[in-house]
C-alpha positions as a printed Julia matrix, in Angstrom:
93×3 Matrix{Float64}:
  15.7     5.31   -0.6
  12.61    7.72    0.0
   9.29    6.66   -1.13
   6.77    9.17   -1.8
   2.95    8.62   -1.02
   1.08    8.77   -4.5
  -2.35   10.67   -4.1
  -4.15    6.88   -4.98
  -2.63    5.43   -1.62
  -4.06    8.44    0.67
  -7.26    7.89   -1.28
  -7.61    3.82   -0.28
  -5.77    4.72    3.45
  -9.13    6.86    3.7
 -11.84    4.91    2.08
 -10.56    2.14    4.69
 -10.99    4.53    7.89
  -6.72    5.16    8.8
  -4.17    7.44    7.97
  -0.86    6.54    6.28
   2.6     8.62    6.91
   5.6     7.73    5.27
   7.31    4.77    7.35
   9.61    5.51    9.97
  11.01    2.08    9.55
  13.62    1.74    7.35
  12.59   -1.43    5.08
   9.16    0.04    4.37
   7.1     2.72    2.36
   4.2     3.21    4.91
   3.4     3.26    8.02
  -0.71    2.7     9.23
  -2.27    4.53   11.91
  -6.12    4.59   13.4
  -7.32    8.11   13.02
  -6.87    8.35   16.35
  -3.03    8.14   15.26
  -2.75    4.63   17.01
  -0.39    2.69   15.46
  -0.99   -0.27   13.33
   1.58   -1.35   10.79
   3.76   -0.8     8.13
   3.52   -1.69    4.94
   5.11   -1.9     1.46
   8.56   -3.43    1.37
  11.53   -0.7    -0.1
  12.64   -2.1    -3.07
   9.4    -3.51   -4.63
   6.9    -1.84   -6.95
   3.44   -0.97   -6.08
   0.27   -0.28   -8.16
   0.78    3.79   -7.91
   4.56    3.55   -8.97
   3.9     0.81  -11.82
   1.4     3.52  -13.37
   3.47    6.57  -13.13
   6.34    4.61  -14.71
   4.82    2.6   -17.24
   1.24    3.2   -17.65
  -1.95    2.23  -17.02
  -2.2    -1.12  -18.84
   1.23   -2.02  -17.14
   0.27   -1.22  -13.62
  -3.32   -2.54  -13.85
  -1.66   -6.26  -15.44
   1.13   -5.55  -12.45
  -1.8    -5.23  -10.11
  -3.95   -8.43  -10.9
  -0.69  -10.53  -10.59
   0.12   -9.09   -6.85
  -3.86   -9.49   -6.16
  -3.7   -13.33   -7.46
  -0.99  -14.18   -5.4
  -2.18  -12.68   -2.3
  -5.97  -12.49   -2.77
  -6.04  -14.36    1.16
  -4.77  -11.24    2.57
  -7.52   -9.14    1.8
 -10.13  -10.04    4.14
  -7.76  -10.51    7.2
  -8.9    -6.83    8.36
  -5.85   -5.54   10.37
  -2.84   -7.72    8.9
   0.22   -5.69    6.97
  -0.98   -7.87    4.06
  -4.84   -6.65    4.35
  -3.32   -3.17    4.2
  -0.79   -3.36    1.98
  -3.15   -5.14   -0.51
  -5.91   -2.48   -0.22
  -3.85    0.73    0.27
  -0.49   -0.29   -2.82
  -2.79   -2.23   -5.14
């Protein structure tokens, strides 16, 4: 399976300072580099839904009630700057 970066993913990769390229690892969407192309992480499990693929498939009012459940579950993630959960909750939801 190929995922494809959605614009909305490139726009939180650069609002948090990295870049994002599709993963080179099989069992994930997105690999996380410094902009000085260090490598960080990757991100975004194959075979799960993220905020950008909930809204091109079923809407905004889907994706957004998707989104709030994924950011409830995980909301200790997102201030652990540098962890594949940090990431993956700032950059897919």
């Amino acid at each position: 399976m190929t995922y494809e970066i959605k614009p909305y993913s490139y726009y939180k990769a650069e609002l948090l300072g990295v870049k994002i390229k599709p993963s080179t690892r099989p069992k994930y969407k997105i690999d996380v580099y410094s902009h000085d192309n260090d490598y960080i992480t990757s991100i975004g499990a194959i075979g799960y839904k993220d905020f950008p693929t909930y809204y091109e498939e079923k809407g905004e009012e889907y994706a957004t009630k998707r989104r709030e459940l994924y950011r409830n579950r995980h909301h200790k993630e997102k201030d652990k700057v540098g962890t594949r959960g940090y990431y993956s909750y700032n950059i897919l939801w």
